[in-house]
FIRO-609532 format. One record per residue (C-alpha): x, y, z. Coordinates in pm, whole numbers, padded with zeros to 5 digits, always signed. Layout:
N
XYZ;...
END
This chain:
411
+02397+18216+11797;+02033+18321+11826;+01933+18419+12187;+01753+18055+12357;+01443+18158+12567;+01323+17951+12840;+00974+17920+12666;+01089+17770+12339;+00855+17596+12164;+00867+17199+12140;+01098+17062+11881;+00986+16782+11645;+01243+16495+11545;+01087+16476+11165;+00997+16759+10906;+00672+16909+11004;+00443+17114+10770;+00467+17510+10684;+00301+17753+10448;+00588+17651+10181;+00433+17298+10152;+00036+17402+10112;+00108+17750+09924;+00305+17924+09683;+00433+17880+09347;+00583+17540+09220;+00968+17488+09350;+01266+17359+09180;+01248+16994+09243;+01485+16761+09374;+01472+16397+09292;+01729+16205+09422;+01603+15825+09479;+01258+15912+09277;+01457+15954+09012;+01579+15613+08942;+01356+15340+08738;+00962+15382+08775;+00921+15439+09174;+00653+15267+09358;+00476+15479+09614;+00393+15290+09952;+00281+15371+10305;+00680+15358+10476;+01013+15226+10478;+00989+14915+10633;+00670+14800+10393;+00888+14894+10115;+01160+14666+10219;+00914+14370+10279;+00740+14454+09959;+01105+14417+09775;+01158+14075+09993;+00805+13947+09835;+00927+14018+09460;+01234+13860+09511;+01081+13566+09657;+01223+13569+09988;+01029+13372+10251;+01020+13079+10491;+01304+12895+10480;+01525+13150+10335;+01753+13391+10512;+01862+13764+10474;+02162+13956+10612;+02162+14278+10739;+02386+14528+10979;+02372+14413+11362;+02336+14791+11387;+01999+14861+11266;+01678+15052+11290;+01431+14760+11401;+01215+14847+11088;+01467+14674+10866;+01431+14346+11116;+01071+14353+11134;+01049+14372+10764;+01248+14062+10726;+01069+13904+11006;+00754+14020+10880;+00814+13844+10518;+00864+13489+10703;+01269+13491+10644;+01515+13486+10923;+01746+13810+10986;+02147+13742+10974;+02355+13984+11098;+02749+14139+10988;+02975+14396+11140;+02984+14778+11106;+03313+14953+11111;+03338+15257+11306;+03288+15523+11061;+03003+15334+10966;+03131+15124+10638;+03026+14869+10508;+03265+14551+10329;+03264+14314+10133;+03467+14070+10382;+03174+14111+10699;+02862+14099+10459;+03037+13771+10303;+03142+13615+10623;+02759+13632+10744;+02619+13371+10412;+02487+13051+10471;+02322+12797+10240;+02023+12980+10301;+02085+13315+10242;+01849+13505+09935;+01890+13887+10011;+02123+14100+10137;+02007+14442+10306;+02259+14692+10294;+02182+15067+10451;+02351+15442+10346;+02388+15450+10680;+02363+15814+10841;+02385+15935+10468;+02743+15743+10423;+02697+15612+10069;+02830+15289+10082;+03060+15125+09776;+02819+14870+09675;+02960+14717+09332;+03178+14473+09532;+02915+14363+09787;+02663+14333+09462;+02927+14117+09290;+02945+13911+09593;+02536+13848+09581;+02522+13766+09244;+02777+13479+09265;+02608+13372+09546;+02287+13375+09436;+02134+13623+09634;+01950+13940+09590;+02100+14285+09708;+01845+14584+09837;+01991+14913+09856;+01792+15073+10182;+01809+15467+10091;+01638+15559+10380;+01872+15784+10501;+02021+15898+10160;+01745+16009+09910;+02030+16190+09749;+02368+16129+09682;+02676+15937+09512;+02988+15737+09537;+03188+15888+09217;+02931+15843+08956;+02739+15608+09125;+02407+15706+09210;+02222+15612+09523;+01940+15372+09488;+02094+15286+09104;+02314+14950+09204;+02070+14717+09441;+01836+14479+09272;+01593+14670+09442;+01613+15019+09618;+01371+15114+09949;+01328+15463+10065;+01203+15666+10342;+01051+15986+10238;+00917+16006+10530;+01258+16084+10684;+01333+16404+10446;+00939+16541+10378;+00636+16613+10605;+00493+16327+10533;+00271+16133+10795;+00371+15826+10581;+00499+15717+10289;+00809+15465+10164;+00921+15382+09819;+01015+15088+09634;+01184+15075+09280;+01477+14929+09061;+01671+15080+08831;+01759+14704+08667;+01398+14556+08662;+01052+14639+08687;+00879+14654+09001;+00574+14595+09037;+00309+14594+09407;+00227+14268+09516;-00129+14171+09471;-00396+14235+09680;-00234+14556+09850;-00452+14802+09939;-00510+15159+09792;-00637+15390+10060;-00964+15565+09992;-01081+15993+10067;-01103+15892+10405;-00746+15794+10501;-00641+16068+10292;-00810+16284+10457;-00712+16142+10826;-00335+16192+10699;-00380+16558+10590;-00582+16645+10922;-00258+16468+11117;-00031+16656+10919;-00183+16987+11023;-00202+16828+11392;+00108+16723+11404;+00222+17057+11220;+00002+17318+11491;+00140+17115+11822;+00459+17241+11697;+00341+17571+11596;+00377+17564+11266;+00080+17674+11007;-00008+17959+11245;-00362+18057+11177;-00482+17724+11188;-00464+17623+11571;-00781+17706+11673;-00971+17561+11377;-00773+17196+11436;-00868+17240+11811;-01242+17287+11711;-01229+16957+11481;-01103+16776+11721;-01317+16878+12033;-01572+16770+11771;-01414+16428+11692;-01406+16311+12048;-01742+16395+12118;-01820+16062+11930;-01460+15888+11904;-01063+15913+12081;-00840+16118+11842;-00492+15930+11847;-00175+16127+11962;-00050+16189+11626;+00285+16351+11805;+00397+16026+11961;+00678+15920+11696;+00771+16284+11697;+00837+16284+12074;+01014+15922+12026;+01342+15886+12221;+01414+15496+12111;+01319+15319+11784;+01055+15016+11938;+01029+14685+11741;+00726+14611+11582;+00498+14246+11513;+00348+14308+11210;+00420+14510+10885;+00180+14605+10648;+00185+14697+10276;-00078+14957+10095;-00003+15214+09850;+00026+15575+09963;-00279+15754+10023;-00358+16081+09768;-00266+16311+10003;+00088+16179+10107;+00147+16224+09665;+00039+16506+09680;+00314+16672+09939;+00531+16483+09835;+00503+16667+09493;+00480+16997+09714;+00752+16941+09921;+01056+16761+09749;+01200+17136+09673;+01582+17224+09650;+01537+17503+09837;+01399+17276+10174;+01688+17040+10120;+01909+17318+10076;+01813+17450+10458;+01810+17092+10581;+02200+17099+10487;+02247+17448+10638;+02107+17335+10950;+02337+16975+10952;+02636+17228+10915;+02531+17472+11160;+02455+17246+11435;+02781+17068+11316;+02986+17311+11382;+02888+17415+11706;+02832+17123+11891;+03182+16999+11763;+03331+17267+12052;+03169+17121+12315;+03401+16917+12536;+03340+16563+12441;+03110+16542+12240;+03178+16384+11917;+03009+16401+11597;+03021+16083+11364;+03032+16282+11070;+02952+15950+10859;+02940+16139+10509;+03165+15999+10239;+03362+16299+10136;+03390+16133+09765;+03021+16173+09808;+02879+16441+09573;+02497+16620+09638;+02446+16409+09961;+02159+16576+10198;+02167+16493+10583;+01969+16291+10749;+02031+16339+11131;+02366+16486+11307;+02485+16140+11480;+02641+16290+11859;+02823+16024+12025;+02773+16073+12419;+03080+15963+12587;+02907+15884+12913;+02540+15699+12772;+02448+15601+13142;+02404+15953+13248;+02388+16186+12955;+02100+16005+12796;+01878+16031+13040;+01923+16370+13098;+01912+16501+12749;+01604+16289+12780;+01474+16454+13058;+01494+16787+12927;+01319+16698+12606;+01599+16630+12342;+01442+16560+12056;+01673+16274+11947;+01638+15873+11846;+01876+15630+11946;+01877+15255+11789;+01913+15037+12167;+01726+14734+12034;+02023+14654+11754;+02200+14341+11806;+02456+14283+12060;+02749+14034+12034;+02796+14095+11687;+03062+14340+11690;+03185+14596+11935;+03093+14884+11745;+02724+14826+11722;+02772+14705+12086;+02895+15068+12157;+02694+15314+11961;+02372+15101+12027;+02426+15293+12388;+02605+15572+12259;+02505+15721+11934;+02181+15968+11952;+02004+16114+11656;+01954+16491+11666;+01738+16644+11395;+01865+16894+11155;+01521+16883+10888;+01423+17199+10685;+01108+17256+10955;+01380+17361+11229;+01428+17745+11328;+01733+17911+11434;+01611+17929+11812;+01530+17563+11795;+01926+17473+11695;+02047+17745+11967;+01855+17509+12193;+01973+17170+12145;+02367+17289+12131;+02289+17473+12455;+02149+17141+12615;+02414+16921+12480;+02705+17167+12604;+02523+17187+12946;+02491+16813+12966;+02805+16755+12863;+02975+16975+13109;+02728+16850+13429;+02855+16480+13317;+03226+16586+13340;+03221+16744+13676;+03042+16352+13819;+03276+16205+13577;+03425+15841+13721;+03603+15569+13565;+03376+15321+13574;+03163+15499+13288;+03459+15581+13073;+03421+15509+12699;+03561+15190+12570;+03725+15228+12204;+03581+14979+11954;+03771+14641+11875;+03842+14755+11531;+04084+14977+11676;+03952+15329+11506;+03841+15583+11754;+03506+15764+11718;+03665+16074+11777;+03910+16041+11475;+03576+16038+11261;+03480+16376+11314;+03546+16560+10950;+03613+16947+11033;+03363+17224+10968;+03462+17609+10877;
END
């Protein structure tokens, strides 16, 4: 491994911007989800989802079922479209079935939100099936698989209606999507395009966001000037907060425009082979290493049916969340963890709502930066074994298969 120096620069949790993106020749593209039906561009996830919930008609009065383990967004999109959330078990390896998502219907269920979660592409046909005699609408949430397949099942191809991230994969300051491969889909009226001068807020955040992380060297000092300039008559926002994140936070309200000019145009730039080609280097790199640190376990959620999958985070499992949490926290981990999912649903989301972090492994990550993080998980790790007592021993999950058994090997 790469020497770690004490003065290593800070490490963002999402894809920040480089050279690659803003110069260069045209790369090899990679499609994955953008490649299925006609693909609506919109500002994230979340307003992709509730734009998907408005086509299908799904309001007051109606409900729609989702994992108990879940990023808030999905919830707030629900929420946010005037339905009521229902919840179903996870297993432990993070699958899906047809039984749990079927034992969670009522009279009132219209939509059925299933996630790839952790970029384990889930058998939908079954749980499809099940909607349609039902009556109910299935969305296929692709935010963490933009690319992938079950067999020859692509992801995003089987929902009514598929949302994506893009966010999640590209340096992007925003940006969801919304299509169908079985129907046309189509923005709700009334949305909003944004104009030159959100697009231009977005690409001066990008390079922000991009310099606090030094990245596009050269260009520090003029985003310093601009913005000693900008607060002479107005605060500049701390673009950097949901980079520095630790825990997903609920949110009232979500809102639906298109994508702004700017957040098309990297997207164009930056959906390359090559950059998801690195992002799966670095998934299997940080893989392997941290998988040899005493107790630590990595929920290596991908499908191995699954062909052309790309990574979204390395899921760690912390055997002791009470103290190695706040330490990895305290030492600036970059790393999400999803505490506000629903408890009393099933065990397993009850578990890995304390005890399942998100470490990043995107294409903007260097070799010193993944040094880093296995260095701080090995030493926090090894501090939490020497105070180690029994009260703060890991229960196993009710379904009986151990998180530890999950772990798929790496060369």
């Amino acid at each position: 491994m790469t020497a770690v120096t004490a003065d290593l620069p800070r490490i963002p949790i999402l894809p920040v911007l480089s050279w690659h993106e803003l110069a260069g020749a045209p790369r090899a593209r990679a499609n994955g989800v953008l490649g299925i039906g006609a693909p609506q561009l919109l500002n994230s996830g979340a307003a992709a989802i509730r734009a998907a919930l408005e086509l299908a008609g799904v309001g007051s009065g109606s409900s729609v079922l989702l994992p108990a383990f879940n990023c808030p967004a999905m919830v707030d999109a629900v929420v946010s479209a005037g339905a009521t959330p229902r919840f179903y078990r996870i297993a432990a390896d993070l699958a899906i079935g047809v039984a749990e998502v079927s034992a969670a219907f009522n009279d009132d269920t219209r939509a059925v939100l299933v996630p790839h979660l952790f970029s384990r592409v889930q058998d939908l046909l079954p749980i499809k099936e099940l909607c349609q005699q039902r009556g109910a609408l299935l969305i296929e949430d692709c935010a963490h698989a933009m690319f992938g397949a079950l067999g020859a099942v692509a992801v995003g191809s089987v929902g009514h209606f598929a949302a994506a991230s893009p966010r999640k994969f590209l340096p992007l300051m925003e940006g969801g999507l919304l299509t169908s491969a079985s129907r046309p889909v189509t923005v709700p009226n009334g949305v909003p395009r944004p104009g030159v001068v959100r697009a231009a807020r977005l690409a001066f955040d990008g390079v922000d966001v991009a310099a606090r992380f030094d990245h596009l060297r050269g260009l520090q000092s003029a985003v310093k000037l601009l913005k000693t300039i900008a607060r002479s008559g107005a605060v500049v926002p701390d673009t950097s907060a949901v980079q520095a994140s630790a825990t997903v936070a609920p949110s009232s309200k979500i809102e639906i425009s298109h994508a702004a000019a700017t957040t098309r145009m990297l997207l164009r730039r930056s959906l390359t082979q090559d950059a998801m080609q690195r992002r799966g280097e670095n998934y299997d790199y940080l893989v392997r290493n941290l998988r040899h640190v005493a107790g630590a376990q990595i929920l290596d959620a991908t499908d191995p049916r699954t062909t052309g999958t790309v990574p979204y985070m390395v899921a760690l499992l912390l055997d002791q969340p009470g103290r190695q949490f706040d330490e990895l926290k305290r030492r600036g981990m970059p790393m999400w963890r999803w505490e506000y999912s629903v408890r009393g649903v099933c065990d397993v989301t009850d578990w890995y709502a304390q005890a399942l972090v998100q470490l990043p492994c995107h294409q903007s990550l260097r070799r010193a930066q993944l040094d880093w993080m296995i260095k701080c998980v090995d030493e926090v790790f090894g501090a939490t074994r020497r105070r180690s007592t029994s009260a703060d021993a890991r229960p196993e999950p009710a379904s009986g298969s151990s998180a530890g058994a999950l772990t798929r090997g790496h060369a």
